[in-house]
N, C-alpha and C positions, 0 to 999 in steps of 0.2 A: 387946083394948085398941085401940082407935082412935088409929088412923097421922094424924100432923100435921104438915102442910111448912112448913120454918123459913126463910123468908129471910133470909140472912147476912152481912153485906160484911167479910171481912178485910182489916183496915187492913196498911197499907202498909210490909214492911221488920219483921214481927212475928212471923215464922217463920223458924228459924236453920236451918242443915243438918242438925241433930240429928231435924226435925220431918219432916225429906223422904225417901222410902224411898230403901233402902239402893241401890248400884249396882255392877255389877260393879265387880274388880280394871282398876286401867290403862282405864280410859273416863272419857268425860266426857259430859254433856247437850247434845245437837244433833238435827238434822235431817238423816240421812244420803237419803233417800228423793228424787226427786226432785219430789215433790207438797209442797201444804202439808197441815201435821197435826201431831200430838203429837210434844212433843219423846222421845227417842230414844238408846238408849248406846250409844256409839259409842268403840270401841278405835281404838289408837294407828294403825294396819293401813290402817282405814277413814278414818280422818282424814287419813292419808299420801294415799290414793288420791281423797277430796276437794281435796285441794289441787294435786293434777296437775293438776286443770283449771283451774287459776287462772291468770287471764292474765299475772303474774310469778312463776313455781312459785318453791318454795325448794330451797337444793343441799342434797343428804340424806347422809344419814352412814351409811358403810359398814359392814356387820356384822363380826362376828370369827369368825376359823376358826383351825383347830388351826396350819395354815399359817402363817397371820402376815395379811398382806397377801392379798390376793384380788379377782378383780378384776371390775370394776363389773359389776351385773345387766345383762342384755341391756333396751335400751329405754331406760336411766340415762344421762346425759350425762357426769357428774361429779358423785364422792362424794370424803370424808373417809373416809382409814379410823382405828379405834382409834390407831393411832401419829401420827395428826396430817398424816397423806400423803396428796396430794391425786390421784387420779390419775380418767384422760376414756376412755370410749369413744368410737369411731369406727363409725361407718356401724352402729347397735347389736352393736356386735358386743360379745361378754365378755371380749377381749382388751384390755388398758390399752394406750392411748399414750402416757401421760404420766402420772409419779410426780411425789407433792411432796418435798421433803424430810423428812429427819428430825434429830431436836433433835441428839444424841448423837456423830454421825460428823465433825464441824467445818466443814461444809457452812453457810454461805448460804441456797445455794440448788441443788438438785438436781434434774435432769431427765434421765430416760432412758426410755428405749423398751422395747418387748420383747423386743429380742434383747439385752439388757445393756448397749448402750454409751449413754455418759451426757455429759452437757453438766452442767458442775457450776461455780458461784459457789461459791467457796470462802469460809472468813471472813476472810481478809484482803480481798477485793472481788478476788479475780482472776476473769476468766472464762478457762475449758478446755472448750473445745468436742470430744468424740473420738469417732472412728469405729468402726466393727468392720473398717478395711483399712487397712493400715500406708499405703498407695499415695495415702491419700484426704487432701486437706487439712484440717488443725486450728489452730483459731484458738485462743492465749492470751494475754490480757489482764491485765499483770501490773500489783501493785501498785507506785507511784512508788518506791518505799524501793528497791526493787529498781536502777535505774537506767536503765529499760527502760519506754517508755511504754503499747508492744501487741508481743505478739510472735506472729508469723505463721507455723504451722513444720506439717510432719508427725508422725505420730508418731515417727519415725525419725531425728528432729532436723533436718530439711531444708528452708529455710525462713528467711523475713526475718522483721527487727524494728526497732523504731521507736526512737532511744536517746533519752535525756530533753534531748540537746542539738540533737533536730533530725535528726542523721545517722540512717542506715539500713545497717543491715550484714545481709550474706544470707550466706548457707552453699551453694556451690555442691551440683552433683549428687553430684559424685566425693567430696564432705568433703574434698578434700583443700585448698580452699583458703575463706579468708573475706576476703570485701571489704565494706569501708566506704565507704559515699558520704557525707560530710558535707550540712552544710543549702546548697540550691542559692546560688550567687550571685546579688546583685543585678541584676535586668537592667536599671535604669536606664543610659542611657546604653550600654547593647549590642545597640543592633536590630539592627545591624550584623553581628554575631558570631554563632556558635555553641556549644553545650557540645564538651568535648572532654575526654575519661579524661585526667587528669594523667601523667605520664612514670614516674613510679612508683606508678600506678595506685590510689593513698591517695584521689583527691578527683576532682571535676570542674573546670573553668575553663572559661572565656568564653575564647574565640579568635577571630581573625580568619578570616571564611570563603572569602579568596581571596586570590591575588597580588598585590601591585602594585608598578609600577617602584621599583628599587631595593634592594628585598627581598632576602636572603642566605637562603639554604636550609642550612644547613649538614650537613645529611642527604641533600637532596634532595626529591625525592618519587618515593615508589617503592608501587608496587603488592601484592596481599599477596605474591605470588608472588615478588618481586623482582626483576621483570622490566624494569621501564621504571625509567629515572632519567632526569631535566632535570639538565644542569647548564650552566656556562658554560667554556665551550673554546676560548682564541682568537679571534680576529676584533673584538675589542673589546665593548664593556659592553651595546652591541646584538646581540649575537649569541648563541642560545641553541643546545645542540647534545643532541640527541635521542638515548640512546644505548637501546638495547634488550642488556640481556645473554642473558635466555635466546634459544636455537636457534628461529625460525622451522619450526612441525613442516610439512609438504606442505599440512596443510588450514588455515591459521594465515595471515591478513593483515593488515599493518599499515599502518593507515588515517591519513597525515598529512591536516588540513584546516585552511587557515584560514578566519578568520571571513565574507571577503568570499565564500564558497563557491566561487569557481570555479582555486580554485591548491587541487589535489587532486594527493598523492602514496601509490599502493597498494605495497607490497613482499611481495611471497606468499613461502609456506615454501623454493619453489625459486628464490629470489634474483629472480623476475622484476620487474622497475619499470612500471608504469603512472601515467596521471594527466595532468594541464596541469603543465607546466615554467615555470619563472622564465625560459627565456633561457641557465641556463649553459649548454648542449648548445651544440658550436661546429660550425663545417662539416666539419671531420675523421670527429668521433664521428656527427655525421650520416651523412656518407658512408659509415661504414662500418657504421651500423644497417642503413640504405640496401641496402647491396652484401651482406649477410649476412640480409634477409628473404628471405622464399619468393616466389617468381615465380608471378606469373599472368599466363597468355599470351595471353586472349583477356576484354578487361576487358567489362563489363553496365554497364545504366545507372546502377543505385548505387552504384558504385565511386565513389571517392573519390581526388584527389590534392590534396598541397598547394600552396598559393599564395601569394606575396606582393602581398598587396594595398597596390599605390602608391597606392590614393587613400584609405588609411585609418591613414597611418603605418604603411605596411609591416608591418602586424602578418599573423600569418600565421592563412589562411582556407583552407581547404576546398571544391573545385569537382570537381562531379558529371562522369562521364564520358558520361552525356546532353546536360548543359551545354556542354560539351567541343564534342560532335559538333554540335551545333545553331549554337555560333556558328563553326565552321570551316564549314560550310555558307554560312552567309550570307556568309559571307567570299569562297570560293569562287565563289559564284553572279553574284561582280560581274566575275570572270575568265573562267569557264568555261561552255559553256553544257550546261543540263541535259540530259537525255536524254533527258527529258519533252516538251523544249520542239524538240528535231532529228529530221526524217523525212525518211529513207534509202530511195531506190528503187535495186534491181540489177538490171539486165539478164540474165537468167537462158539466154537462148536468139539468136542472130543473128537479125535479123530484116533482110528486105529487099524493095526497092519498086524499078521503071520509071517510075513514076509520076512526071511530074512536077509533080501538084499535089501538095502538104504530106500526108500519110499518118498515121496514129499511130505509133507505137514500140511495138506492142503490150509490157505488159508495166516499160513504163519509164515509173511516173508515181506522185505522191506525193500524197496528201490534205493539204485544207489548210480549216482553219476561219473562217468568217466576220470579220467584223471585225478581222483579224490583221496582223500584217504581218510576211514574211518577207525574209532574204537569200537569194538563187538562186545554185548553184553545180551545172553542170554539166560532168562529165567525160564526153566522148565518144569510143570510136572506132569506126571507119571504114573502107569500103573502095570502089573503084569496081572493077567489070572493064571499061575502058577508060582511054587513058589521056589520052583526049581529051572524059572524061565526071567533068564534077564532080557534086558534091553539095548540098544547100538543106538546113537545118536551121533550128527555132523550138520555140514554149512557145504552150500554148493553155491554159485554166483557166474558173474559174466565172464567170458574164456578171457583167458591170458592174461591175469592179474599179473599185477607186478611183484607184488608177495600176497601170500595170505595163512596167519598162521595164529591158532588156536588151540586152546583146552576146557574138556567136559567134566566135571565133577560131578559123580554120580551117589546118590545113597545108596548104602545097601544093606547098613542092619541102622541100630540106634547108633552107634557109635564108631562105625567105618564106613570109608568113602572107595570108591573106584574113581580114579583118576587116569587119562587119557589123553594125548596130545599128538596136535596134529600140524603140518608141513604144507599140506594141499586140501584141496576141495575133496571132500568124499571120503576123508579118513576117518574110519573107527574103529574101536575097538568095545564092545559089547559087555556087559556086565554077566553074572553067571545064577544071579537068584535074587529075590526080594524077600523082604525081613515077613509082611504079610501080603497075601494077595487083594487084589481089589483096593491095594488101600493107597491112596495119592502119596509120594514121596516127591524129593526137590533135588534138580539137576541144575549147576549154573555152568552157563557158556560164556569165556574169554578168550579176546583177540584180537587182532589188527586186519584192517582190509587195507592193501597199497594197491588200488584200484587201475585197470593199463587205458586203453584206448576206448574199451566196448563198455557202456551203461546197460545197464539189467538190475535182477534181484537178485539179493543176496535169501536164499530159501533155506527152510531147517529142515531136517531130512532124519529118519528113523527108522529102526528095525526092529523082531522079534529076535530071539537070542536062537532060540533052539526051531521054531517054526510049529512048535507042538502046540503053543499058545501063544496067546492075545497079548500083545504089548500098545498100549494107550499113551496117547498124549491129551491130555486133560484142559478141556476149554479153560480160558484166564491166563495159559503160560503166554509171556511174551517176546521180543525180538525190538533190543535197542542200539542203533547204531549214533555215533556223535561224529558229525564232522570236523576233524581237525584240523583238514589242508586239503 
């Protein structure tokens, strides 16, 4: 029989599901593949695992086990189980972190963990937050009925709460006591002030947070210890008296200061007083701090003594014993002359000359510097062996003084002098006998040196009279000059 191709168009919506072949149990007609092509039966399985990839997946519902509850596949975020429980995995793991509730137990709303402890909304709206450690804080949020707006506690009962008027009452550590703080006061009008626990420890208040004139203490003010109290003692309505009851221990100082910082009073554990004084210390108690310190016998220059300074109201100041020495020096120096400024020549050896021109003294002569100007003081003595041979005495020094002028007073019996005066270097004039021979007599030399340009010595210079004999200068005479300018 001869094969004939029918072309055929089925109209539209004309075949019912009766006409369409049969398909598995639990599928439906889709495209599981990921190409285009005939459509395809696809179980519930494979429909699940199409819709993973969809960019808002859906949250999937959990299977049932003998157990009850079980808990989400690895790689699931969050499922429903049979009982209507919602519970998450974390980081894929198969362990729940979180339960939903269930209808039955009068729960809200129920959340717990995996080690059983649970955060539960109750039906009345409470929330109880609890732990798996007695130690650990738990929050409950109770309903208003109650009289209590949140209550804050452990499990152990320890722990504040909020009351519906405001206040706050907490439960100490010990349990043995509870305190209520009512709702705070207004702080209109108390910038001023502080809070302060009420007297019978019910409430707080606004207090004043200092003293001011006139004020009565009627307690005082004392420390927790008990130690210090202010009160008023005598001396009238300005006077306030400090009393400390407890014992100052050895390592224990009690530090007065007022405000202008410099009136400081210390009292250490061993009764000692230090500090600036007001003035009551009179000259007695001085005197006899005074006579009862310890002696130092050889003061340094930062030693210190006291002073009444006249040109500052007598108030008393503090001078250095550097200060000390410096201005008793310059004091001294208008009196005395230095040591620096006096050069002493000694005749150490007799010396003696026939000569009757001027000879030196070897030995008996003093340096003198430029530009100076001294006082001349010579002590001479003396001897001739004859008694019909006097002696010539003078002064010679560095050329071209600016002046230089002197006189020799010579002995000559007991009771007359030869006297001799001179202009220049090299002047004299010679005595004409001595009272005994060999026998030491005293000659004094006076005069000014006005010193010029040239530094040298000023030297003593000597002669015999006649040249027939021996005229001596006698070891011990000496040669002092003072510098005055």
């Amino acid at each position: 029989m001869p094969t004939h191709d029918i072309n055929a168009t089925i109209a539209n919506d004309s075949i019912d599901n009766a006409k369409l072949a049969n398909m598995p149990a639990l599928t439906f007609k889709a495209r599981r593949s990921g190409t285009t092509g005939d459509p395809q039966d696809v179980d519930v399985d494979q429909a699940s695992t199409m819709l993973d990839g969809a960019s808002d997946p859906f949250l999937r519902s959990s299977q049932k086990s003998t157990g009850g509850n079980v808990a989400a596949d690895a790689g699931k975020v969050a499922e429903f189980n049979t009982e209507g429980q919602l519970r998450a995995s974390v980081e894929n793991s198969s362990t729940p972190a979180v339960w939903g509730s269930t209808s039955g137990n009068g729960y809200a709303g129920y959340f717990s963990g995996p080690n059983g402890t649970a955060e539960v909304i109750n039906a009345e709206a409470s929330l109880s937050l609890a732990t798996d450690n007695a130690s650990k804080l738990a929050l409950i949020v109770n309903k208003l009925t109650t009289g209590v707006i949140a209550l804050f506690r452990r499990s152990d009962g320890l722990g504040m709460r909020v009351e519906n008027d405001g206040g706050l009452e907490w439960t100490s550590a010990t349990g043995a006591k509870t305190t209520r703080l009512n709702a705070l006061p207004d702080v209109t009008g108390n910038a001023t002030k502080v809070l302060a626990v009420a007297s019978d420890e019910s409430d707080v208040e606004w207090v004043d947070k200092g003293i001011t004139d006139g004020d009565t203490l009627a307690t005082g003010l004392t420390f927790p210890d008990g130690g210090l109290k202010i009160v008023e003692e005598g001396g009238g309505a300005n006077t306030m008296a400090i009393r400390v009851d407890e014992v100052l221990s050895a390592d224990r100082t009690l530090n007065l200061q007022l405000n202008d910082g410099d009136r400081i009073v210390n009292i250490t554990g061993d009764a000692e007083l230090s500090g600036t004084n007001t003035g009551d210390e009179t000259t007695t108690t001085l005197g006899s701090k005074i006579n009862s310190a310890t002696e130092k016998t050889t003061p340094v220059d930062a030693d210190m003594v006291g002073l009444m300074d006249s040109a500052a109201s007598n108030i008393l100041k503090k001078l250095s014993w550097a200060n000390i020495k410096a201005t008793l020096k310059s004091y001294f120096d208008t009196l005395y002359v230095l040591s620096a400024n006096e050069v002493v020549g000694v005749l150490a050896s007799t010396q003696s000359t026939t000569s009757t021109s001027l000879v030196d003294c070897t030995g008996l002569s003093v340096a003198v510097a430029a530009n100076a100007t001294y006082q001349i003081e010579g002590f001479i003595l003396f001897q001739s062996t004859s008694l019909t041979n006097g002696i010539g005495m003078s002064l010679n020094g560095p050329a071209s003084p600016t002046s230089i002028a002197f006189n020799i007073t010579i002995a000559r019996t007991v009771s007359s002098n030869a006297v001799s005066n001179a202009k220049a270097y090299d002047e004299f004039t010679p005595t004409t006998d001595v009272a005994v021979i060999n026998t030491t007599y005293f000659a004094a030399i006076n005069g000014t040196l006005v010193n010029g340009a040239n530094a040298g010595n000023l030297q003593m210079r000597f002669a015999s009279e006649t040249g027939a004999a021996t005229a001596r200068i006698v070891a011990g005479s000496s040669l002092r000059l003072k510098k005055i300018a």
